[in-house]
C-alpha positions, 0 to 999 in steps of 0.5 A: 502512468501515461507518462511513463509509457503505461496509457490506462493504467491508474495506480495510487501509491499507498505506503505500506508496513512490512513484515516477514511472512509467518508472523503471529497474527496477534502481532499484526493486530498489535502493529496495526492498531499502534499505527492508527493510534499513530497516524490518527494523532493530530500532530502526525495527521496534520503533518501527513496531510501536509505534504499530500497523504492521505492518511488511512490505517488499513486493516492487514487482510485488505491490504493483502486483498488488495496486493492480490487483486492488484498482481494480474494487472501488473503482470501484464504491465510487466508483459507487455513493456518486455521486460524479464526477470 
């Protein structure tokens, strides 16, 4: 981020599912659970790690904790580089 103008700033770039808002909680759950099956597997875990992932299922409500916490930081990212919608 200092790089790119941002000094202090520390982002990690996690990668992320999505799904439209309003969908059934039992499948999210469904989602979630597949996608660790998924990345748990050997094969796929190996191949993550390989090009620099760290592979982690995380669960639907810390993902969305997380994007919350994160917004007032990058508001202000957005405030202060001047940049409008």
């Amino acid at each position: 981020m200092d790089e790119a103008g941002v000094p202090g700033q520390v982002q990690e770039a996690p990668q992320c599912i999505w799904a439209p808002m309003g969908r059934p909680g039992d499948i999210i759950e469904l989602l979630h659970r597949e996608i660790a099956r998924a990345i748990a597997s050997p094969d796929v875990k190996e191949k993550m790690e390989a090009i620099g992932y760290e592979p982690a299922a995380v669960p639907p409500d810390e993902v969305k904790a997380r994007i919350k916490a994160d917004m007032p930081k990058w508001a202000k990212v957005i405030r202060d580089a001047g940049i409008r919608p």
